[in-house]
LOGU-183446 format. One record per residue: residue in three letters; x, y, z of N, C-alpha, C, O in turn. Coordinates in steps of 0.1 Angstrom, whole numbers, padded with zeros to 4 digits, always signed. Example, Ala and Ser with C-alpha at 12.3 -4.5 7.8 and 13.67 -1.06 7.14 Angstrom:
# LOGU-183446
ala+0132-0057+0078+0123-0045+0078+0132-0033+0078+0142-0033+0085 ser+0128-0022+0071+0137-0011+0071+0129+0000+0079+0134+0011+0080 
END
This chain:
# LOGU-183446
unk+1239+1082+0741+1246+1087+0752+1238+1083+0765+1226+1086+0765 unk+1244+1076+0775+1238+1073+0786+1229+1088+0797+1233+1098+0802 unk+1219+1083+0797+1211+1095+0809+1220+1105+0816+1223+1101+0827 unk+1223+1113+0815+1227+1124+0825+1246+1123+0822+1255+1128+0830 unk+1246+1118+0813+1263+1119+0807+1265+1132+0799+1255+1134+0792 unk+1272+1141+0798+1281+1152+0792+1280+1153+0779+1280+1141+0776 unk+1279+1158+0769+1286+1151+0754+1299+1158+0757+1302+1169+0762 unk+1309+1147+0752+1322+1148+0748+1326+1164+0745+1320+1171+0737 unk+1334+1167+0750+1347+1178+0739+1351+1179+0727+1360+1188+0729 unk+1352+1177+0719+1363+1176+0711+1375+1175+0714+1382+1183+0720 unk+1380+1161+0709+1398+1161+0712+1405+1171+0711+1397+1180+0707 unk+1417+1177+0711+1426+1185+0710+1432+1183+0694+1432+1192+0686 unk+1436+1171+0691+1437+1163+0675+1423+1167+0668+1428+1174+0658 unk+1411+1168+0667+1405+1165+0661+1397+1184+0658+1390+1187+0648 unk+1401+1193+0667+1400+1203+0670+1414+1212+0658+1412+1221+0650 unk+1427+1204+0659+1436+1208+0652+1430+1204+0638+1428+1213+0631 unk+1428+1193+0633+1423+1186+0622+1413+1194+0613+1411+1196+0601 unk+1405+1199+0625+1392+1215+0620+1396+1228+0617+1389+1236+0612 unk+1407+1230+0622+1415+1240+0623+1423+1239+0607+1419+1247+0599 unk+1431+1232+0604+1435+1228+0594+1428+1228+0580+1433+1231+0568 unk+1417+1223+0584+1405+1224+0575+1397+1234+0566+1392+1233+0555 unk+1401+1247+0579+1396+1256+0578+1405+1270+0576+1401+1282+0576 unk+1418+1265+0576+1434+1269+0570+1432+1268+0550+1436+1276+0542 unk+1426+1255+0546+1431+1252+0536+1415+1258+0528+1413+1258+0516 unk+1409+1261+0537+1390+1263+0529+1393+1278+0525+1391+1284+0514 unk+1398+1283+0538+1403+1298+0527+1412+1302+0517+1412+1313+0512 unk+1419+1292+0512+1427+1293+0503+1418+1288+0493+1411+1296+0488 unk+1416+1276+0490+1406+1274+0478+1394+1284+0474+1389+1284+0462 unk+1389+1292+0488+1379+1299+0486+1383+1313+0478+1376+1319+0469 unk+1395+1317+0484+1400+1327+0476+1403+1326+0463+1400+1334+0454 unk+1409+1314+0459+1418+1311+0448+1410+1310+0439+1413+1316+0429 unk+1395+1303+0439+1380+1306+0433+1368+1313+0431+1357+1314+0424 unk+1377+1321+0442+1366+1339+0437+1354+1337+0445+1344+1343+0444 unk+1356+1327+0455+1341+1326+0465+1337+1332+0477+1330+1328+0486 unk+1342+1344+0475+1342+1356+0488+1333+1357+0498+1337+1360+0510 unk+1319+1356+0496+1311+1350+0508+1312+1335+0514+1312+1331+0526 unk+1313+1331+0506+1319+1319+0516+1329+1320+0524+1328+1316+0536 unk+1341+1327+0519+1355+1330+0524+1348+1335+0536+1347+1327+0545 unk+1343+1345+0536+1340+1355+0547+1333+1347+0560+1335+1348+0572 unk+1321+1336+0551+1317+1333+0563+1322+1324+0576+1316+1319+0585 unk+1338+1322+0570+1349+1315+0576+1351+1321+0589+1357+1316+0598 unk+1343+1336+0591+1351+1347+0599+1338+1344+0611+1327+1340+0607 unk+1342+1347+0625+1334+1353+0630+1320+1367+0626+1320+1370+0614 unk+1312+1371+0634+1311+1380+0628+1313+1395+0633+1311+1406+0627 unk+1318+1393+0645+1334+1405+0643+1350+1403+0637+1359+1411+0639 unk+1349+1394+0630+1364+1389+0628+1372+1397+0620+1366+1397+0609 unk+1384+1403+0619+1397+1413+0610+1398+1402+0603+1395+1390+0605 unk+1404+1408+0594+1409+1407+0580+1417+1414+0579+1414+1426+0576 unk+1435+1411+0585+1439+1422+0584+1454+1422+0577+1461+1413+0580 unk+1459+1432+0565+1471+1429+0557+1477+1443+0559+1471+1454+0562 unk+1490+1442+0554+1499+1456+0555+1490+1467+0544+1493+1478+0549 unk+1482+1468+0535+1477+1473+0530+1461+1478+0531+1456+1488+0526 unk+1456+1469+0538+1444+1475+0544+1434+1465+0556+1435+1453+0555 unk+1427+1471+0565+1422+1461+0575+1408+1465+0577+1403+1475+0580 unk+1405+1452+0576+1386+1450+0571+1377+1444+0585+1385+1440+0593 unk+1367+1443+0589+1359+1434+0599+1349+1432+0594+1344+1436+0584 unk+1344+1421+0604+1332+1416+0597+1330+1410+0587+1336+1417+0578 unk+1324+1398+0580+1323+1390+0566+1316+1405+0559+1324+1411+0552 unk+1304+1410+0561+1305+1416+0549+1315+1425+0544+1316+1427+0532 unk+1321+1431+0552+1330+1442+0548+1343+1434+0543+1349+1440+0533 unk+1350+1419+0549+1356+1413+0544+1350+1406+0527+1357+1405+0517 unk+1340+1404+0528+1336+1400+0514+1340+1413+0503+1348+1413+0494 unk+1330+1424+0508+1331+1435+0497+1346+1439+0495+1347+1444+0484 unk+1356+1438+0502+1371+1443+0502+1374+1431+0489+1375+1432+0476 unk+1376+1420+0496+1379+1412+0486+1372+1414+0471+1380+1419+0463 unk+1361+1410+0468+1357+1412+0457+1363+1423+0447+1366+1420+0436 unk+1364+1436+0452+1369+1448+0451+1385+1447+0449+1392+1456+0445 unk+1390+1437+0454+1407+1440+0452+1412+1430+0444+1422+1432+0436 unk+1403+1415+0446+1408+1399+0440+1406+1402+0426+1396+1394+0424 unk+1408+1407+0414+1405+1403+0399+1402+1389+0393+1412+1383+0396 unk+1395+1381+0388+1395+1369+0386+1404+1365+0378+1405+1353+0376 unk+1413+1375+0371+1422+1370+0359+1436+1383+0364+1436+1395+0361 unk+1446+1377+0371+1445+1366+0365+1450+1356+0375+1456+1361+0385 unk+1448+1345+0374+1449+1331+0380+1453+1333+0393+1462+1342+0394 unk+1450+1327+0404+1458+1327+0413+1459+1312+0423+1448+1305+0423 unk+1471+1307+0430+1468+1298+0438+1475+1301+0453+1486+1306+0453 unk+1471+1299+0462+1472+1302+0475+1480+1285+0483+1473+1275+0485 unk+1491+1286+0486+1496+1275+0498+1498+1281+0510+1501+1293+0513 unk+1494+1270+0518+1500+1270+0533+1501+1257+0541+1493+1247+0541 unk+1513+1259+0551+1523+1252+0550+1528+1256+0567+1527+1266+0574 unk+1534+1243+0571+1542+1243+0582+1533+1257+0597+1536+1267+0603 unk+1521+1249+0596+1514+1253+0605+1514+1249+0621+1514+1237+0625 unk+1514+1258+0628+1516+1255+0645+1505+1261+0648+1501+1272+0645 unk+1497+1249+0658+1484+1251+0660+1483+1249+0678+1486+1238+0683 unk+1478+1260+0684+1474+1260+0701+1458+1259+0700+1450+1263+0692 unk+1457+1254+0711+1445+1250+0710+1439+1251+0726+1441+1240+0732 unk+1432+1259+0733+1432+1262+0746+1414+1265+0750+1408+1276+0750 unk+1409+1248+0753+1394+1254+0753+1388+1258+0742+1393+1253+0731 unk+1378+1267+0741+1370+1270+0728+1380+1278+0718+1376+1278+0706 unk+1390+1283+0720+1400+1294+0720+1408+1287+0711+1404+1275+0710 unk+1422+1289+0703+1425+1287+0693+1438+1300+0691+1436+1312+0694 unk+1451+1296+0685+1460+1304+0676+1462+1296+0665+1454+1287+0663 unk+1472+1298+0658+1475+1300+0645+1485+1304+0637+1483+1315+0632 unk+1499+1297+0635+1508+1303+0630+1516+1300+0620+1527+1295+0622 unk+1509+1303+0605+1516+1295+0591+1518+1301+0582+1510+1309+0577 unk+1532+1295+0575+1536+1304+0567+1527+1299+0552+1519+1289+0550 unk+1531+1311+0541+1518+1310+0528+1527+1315+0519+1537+1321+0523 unk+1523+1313+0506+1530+1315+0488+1515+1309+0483+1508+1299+0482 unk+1516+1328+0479+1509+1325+0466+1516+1327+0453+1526+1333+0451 unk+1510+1322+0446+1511+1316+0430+1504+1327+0424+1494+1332+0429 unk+1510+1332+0412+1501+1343+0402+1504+1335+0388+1515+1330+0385 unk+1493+1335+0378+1495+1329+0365+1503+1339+0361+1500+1350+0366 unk+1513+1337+0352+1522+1343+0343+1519+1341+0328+1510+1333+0324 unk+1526+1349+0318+1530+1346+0308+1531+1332+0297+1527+1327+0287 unk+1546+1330+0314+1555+1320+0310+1546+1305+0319+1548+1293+0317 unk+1539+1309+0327+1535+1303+0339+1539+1306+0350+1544+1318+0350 unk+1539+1299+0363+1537+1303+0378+1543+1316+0379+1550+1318+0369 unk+1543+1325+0388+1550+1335+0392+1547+1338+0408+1537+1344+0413 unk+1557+1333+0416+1556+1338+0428+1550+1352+0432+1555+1362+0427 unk+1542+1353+0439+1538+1369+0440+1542+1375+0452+1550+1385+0453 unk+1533+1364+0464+1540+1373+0478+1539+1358+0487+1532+1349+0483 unk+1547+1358+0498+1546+1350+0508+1544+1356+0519+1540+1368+0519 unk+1547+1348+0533+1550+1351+0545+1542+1347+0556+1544+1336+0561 unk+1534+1355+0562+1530+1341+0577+1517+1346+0579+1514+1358+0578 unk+1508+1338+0581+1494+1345+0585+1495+1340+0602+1503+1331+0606 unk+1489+1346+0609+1490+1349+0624+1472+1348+0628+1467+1359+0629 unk+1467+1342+0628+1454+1334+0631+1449+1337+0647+1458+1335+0655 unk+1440+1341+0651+1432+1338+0664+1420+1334+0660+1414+1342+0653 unk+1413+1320+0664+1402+1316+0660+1396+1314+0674+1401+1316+0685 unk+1382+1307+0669+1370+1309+0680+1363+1296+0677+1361+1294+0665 unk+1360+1285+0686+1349+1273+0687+1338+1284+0685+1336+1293+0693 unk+1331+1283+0672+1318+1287+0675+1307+1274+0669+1311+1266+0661 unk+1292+1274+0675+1282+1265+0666+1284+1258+0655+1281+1246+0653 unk+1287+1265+0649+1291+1264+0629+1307+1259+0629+1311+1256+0618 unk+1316+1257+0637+1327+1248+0642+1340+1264+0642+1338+1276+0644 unk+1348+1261+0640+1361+1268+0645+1361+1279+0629+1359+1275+0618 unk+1366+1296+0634+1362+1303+0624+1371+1317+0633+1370+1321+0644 unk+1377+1322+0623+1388+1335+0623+1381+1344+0630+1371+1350+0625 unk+1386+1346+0640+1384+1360+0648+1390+1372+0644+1386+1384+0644 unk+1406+1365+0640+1412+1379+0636+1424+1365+0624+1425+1353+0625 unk+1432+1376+0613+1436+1367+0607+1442+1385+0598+1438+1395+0593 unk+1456+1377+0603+1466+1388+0602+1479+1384+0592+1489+1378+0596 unk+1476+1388+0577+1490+1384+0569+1501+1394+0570+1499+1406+0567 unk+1511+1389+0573+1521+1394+0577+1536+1392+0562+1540+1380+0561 unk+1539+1401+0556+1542+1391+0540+1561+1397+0542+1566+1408+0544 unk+1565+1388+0541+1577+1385+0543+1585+1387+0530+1592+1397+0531 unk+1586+1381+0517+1587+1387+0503+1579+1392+0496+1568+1387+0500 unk+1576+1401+0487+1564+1408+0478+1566+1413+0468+1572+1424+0468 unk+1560+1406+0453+1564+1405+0442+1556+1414+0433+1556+1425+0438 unk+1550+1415+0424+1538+1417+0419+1521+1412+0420+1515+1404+0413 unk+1516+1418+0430+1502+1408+0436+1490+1408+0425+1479+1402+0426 unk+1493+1415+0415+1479+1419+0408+1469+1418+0412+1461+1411+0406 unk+1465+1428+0427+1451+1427+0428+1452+1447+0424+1462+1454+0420 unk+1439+1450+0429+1432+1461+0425+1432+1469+0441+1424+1468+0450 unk+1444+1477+0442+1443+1486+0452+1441+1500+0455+1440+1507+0445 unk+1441+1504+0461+1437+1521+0470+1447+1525+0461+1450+1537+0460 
END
């Protein structure tokens, strides 16, 4: 970088591209039982928040999860048809999700519907401030609740 030049921004593209990134890291993280990691997706004020219960903070988001996700049985998490704003360090988030539950027979739809995202540029790159599922159908979730 030349003497007394700026470093760059991040594009608006490449900013969505991290965002995306970081859309699909929580699903695999979930789907694998990797709850601190998941968590450390979050700010460290960031919600965790679903019609059933609302969490802050990675540790408190870790311990919820652990506590509710069973490892068995199976699960897979999509998401899909994401609309992404992007304003400065600042960030929304609006995509719809279906999860997958192992069955019997195989797959079993469990629940869908839209997660609602406000994220944050921080050091460690773009990470959930608040992250709100909102579930549109709801089937049998087999987790472990209140």
């Amino acid at each position: 970088m030349p003497k007394g030049a700026m470093p760059k921004e991040p594009s608006m593209d490449s900013d969505k591209d991290a965002i995306r990134e970081l859309l699909h890291l929580y699903c695999f993280h979930m789907d694998e039982g990797r709850f601190a990691e998941l968590a450390a997706l979050f700010t460290p004020d960031g919600q965790w928040i679903a019609p059933y219960r609302s969490v802050r903070g990675p540790t408190a988001i870790e311990a919820w999860l652990t506590q509710s996700v069973p490892p068995s049985p199976r699960r897979m998490h999509y998401v899909m048809n994401s609309v992404i704003t992007v304003v400065h360090r600042d960030a929304t988030a609006k995509s719809n999700y279906l999860v997958m539950v192992e069955g019997a027979d195989g797959p079993v739809p469990s629940v869908c519907g839209t997660y609602a995202d406000v994220l944050a540029r921080t050091p460690e790159g773009w990470r959930f401030r608040r992250r709100e599922l909102i579930h549109a159908f709801k089937g049998e979730m087999r987790l472990t609740l209140p």
